[in-house]
MARDREN-509541 format. One record per residue (C-alpha): residue in one letter; z, y, x. Coordinates in Angstrom, 3 decimals. Each point is the difference from the previous one (the first is absolute). Last residue first. Example, Ala and Ser with C-alpha at 12.3 -4.5 7.8 and 13.67 -1.06 7.14 Angstrom:
BEGIN
<aa S&c3 7.140&c2 -1.060&c1 13.670>
<aa A&c3 0.660&c2 -3.440&c1 -1.370>
end
This chain:
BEGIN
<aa X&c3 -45.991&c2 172.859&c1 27.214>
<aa X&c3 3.679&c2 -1.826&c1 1.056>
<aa X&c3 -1.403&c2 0.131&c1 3.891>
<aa X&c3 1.924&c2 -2.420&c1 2.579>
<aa X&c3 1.347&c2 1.075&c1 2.946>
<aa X&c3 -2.071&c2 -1.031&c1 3.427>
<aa X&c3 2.208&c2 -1.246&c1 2.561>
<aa X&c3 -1.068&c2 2.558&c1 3.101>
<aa X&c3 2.230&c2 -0.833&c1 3.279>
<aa X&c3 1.919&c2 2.766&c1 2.008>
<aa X&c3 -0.981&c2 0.339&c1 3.040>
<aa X&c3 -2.053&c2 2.810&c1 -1.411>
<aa X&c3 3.188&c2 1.630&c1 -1.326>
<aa X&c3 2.354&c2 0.115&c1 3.189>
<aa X&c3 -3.016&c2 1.371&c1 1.237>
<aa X&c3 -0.632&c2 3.452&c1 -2.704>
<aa X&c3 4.368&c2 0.129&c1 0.596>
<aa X&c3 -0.446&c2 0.521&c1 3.641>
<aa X&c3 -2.621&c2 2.078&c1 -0.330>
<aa X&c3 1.965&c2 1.878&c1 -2.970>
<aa X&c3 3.101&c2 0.406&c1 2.737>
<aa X&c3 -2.189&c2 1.201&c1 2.926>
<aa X&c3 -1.610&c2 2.558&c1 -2.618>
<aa X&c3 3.410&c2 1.266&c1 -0.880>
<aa X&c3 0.549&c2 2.364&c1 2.707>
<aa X&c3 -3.644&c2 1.408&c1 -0.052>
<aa X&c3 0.346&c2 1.127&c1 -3.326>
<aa X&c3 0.458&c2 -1.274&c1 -3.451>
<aa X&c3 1.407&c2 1.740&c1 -3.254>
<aa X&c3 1.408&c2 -2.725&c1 -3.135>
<aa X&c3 -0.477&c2 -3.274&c1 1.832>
<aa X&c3 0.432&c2 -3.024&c1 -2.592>
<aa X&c3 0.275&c2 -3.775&c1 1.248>
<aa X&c3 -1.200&c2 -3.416&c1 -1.717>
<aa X&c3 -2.186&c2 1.164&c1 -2.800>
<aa X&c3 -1.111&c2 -3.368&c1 -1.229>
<aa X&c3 -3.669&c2 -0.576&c1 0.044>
<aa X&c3 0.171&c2 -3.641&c1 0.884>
<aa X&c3 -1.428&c2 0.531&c1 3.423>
<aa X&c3 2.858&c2 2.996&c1 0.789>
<aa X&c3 0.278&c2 3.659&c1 -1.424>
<aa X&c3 1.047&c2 2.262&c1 1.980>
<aa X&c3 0.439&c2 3.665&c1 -1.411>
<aa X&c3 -0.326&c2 3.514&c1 1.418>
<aa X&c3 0.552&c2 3.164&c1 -1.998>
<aa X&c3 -1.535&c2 2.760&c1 1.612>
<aa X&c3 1.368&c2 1.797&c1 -2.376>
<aa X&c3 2.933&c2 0.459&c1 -1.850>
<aa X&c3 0.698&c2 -1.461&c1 -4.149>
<aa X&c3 3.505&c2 -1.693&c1 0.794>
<aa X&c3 0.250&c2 -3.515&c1 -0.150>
<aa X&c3 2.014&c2 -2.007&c1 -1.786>
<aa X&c3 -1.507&c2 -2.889&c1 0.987>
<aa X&c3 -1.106&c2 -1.620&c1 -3.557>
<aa X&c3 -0.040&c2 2.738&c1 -2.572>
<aa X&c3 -0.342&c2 2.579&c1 2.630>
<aa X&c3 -2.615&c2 -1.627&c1 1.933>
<aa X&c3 -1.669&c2 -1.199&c1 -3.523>
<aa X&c3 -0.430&c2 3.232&c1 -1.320>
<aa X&c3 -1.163&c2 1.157&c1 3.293>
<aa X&c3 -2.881&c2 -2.819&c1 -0.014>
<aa X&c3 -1.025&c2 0.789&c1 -3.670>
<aa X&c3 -1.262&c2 3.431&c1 1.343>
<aa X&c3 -3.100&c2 -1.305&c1 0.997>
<aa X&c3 -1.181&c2 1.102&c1 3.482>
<aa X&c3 -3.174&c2 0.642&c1 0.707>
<aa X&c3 -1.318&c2 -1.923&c1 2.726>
<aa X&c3 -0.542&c2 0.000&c1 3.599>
<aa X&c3 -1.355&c2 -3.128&c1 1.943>
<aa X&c3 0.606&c2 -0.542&c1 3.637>
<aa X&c3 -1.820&c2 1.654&c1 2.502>
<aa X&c3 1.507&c2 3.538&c1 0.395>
<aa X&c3 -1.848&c2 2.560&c1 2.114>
<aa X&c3 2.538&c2 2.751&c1 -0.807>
<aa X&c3 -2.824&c2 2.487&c1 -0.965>
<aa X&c3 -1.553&c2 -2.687&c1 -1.826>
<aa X&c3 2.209&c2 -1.588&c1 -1.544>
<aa X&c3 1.484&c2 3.745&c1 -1.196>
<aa X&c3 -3.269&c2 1.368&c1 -1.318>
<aa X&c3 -0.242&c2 -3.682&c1 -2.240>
<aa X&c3 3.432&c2 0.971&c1 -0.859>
<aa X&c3 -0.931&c2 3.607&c1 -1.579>
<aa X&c3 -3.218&c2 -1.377&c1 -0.939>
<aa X&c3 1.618&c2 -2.862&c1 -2.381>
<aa X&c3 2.950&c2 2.567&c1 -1.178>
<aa X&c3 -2.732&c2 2.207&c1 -1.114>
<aa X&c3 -1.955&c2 -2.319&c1 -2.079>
<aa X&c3 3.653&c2 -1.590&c1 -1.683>
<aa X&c3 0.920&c2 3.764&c1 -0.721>
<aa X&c3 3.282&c2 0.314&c1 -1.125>
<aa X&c3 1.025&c2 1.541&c1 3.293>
<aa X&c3 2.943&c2 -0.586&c1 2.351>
<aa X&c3 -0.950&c2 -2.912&c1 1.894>
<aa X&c3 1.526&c2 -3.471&c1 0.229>
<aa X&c3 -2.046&c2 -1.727&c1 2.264>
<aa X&c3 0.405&c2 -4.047&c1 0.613>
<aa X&c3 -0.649&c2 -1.061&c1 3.471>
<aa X&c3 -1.399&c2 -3.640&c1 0.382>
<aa X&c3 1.304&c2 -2.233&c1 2.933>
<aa X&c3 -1.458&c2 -3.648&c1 0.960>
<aa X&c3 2.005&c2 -1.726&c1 2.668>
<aa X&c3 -1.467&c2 -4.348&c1 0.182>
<aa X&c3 -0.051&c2 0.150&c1 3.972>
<aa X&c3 -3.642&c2 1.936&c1 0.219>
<aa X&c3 1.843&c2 3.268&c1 -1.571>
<aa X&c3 2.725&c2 -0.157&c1 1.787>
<aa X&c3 0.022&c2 2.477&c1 3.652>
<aa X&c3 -3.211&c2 1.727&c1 -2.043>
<aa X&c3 2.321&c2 0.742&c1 -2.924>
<aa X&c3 2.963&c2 0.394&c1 1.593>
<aa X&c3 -1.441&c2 2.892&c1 1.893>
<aa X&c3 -1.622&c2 1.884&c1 -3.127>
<aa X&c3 3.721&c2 -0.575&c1 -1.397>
<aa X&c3 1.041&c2 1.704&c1 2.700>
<aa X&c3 -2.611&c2 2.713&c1 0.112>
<aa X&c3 0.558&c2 0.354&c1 -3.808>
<aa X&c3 3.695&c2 0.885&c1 0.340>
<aa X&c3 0.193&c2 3.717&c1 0.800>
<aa X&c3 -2.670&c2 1.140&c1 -2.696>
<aa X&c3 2.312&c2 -1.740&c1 -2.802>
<aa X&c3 3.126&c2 2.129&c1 1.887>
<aa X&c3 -2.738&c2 2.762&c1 -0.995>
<aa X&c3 -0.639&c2 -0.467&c1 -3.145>
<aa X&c3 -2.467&c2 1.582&c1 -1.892>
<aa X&c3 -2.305&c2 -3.242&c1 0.685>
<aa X&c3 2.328&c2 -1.954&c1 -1.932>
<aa X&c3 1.519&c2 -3.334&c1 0.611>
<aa X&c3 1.150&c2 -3.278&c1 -1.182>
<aa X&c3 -0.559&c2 -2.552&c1 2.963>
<aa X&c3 -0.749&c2 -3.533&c1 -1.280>
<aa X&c3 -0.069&c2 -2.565&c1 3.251>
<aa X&c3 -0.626&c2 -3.124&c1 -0.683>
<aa X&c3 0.528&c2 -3.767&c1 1.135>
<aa X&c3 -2.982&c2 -2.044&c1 -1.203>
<aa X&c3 -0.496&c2 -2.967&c1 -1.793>
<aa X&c3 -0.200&c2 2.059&c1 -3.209>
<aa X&c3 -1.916&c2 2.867&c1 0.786>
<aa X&c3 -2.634&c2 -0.900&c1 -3.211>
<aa X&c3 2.959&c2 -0.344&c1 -2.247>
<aa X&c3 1.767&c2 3.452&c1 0.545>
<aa X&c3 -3.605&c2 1.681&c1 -0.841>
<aa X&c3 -1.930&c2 2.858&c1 1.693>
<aa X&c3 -2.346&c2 1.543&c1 -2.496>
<aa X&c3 -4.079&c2 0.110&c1 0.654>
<aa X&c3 -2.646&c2 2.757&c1 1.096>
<aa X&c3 1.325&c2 3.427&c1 -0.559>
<aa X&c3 0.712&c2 1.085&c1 3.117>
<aa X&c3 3.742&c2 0.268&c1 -0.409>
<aa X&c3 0.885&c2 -3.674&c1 -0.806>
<aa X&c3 1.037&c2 0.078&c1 -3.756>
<aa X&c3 3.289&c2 -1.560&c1 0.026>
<aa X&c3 1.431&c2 -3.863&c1 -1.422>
<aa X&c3 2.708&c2 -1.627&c1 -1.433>
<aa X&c3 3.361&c2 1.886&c1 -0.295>
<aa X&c3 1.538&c2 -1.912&c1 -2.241>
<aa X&c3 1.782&c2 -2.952&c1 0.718>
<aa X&c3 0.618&c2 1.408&c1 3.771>
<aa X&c3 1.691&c2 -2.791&c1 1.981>
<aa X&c3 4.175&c2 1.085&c1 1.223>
<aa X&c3 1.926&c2 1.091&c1 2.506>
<aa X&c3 0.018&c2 -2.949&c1 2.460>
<aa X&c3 1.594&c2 1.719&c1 3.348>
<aa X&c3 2.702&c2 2.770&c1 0.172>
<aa X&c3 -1.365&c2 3.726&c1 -0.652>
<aa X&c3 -1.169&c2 1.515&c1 3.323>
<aa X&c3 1.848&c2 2.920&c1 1.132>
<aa X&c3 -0.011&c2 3.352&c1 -2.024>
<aa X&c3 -2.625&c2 2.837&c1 1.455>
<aa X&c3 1.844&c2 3.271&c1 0.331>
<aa X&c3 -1.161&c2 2.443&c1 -2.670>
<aa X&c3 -2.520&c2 2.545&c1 -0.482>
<aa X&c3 -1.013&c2 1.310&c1 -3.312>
<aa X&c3 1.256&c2 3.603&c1 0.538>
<aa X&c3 -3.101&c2 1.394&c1 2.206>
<aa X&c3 -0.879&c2 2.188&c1 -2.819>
<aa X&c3 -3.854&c2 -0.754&c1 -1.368>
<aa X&c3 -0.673&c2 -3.253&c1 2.614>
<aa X&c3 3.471&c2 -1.427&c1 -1.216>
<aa X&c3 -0.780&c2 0.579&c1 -3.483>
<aa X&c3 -3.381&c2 -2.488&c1 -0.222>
<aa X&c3 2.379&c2 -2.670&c1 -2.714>
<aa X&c3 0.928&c2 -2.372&c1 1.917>
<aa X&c3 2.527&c2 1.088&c1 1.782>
<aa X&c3 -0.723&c2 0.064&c1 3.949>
<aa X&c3 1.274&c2 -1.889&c1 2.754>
<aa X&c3 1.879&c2 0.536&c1 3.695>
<aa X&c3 -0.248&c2 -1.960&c1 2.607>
<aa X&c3 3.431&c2 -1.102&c1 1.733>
end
């Protein structure tokens, strides 16, 4: 089983924030009301839950601190390309351990590029934990994997990922994109 961080950078400063990953949380979860949007990393433009609509999506919670985080890019990097052109869109969200909006943004730009990712990284709001403990229950560890299908309805929850559980979130990322998009209506 991979092992996770807390959330909060102490893992990286005494080695006690591991734990065993948990197994994937039972299907339809819940939609985000709100957790909206995230400031893409370089600056140019937010990443919205509306514009990837349509799409089945990856959103891995992460920290470049961490190294279980470190561990699971390559497979997500792999998903990605495997997906991408099949309706699979990922974006990480980074949860770093500074108050410093400017530093977190070169700290994860440094990271994309170093672990050559090419799907969008943002900064993470913190509205999206709120809502995965109000909602799922979740605990606040890193990575923190979730699938969220056409609709935009966070369908499973992988708290730690490694190489045993990518065959299961491949399977998962397909059972998805056969999956029909019926658009949901907008109240705004």
């Amino acid at each position: 089983m991979p092992a996770s961080c807390g959330g909060n950078g102490d893992s990286e400063k005494n080695g006690k924030g591991d734990q065993a990953a948990k197994p994937p949380r039972p299907e339809v979860l819940f939609r985000f009301q709100k957790f909206a949007s995230a400031p893409l990393v370089d600056g140019s433009d937010v990443v919205t839950l509306r514009s990837l609509e349509g799409k089945v999506v990856v959103l891995d919670l992460f920290a470049t601190w961490c190294p279980p985080c470190r561990q699971s890019v390559p497979i997500l990097v792999g998903l990605y390309q495997r997906f991408q052109g099949k309706g699979l869109e990922i974006v990480g969200l980074a949860y770093e351990n500074t108050d410093d909006p400017a530093q977190d943004r070169l700290k994860v730009a440094g990271f994309r590029q170093e672990m050559k990712i090419p799907y969008r990284l943002a900064i993470g709001p913190q509205v999206v934990w709120e809502e995965l403990e109000a909602k799922a229950h979740a605990d606040r560890v890193i990575p923190t994997i979730l699938l969220l299908d056409r609709q935009g309805v966070v369908r499973e929850m992988f708290q730690g990922l490694g190489p045993s559980e990518e065959t299961a979130l491949a399977e998962r990322i397909e059972k998805l994109l056969a999956e029909p998009f019926v658009p949901v209506p907008h109240s705004d």
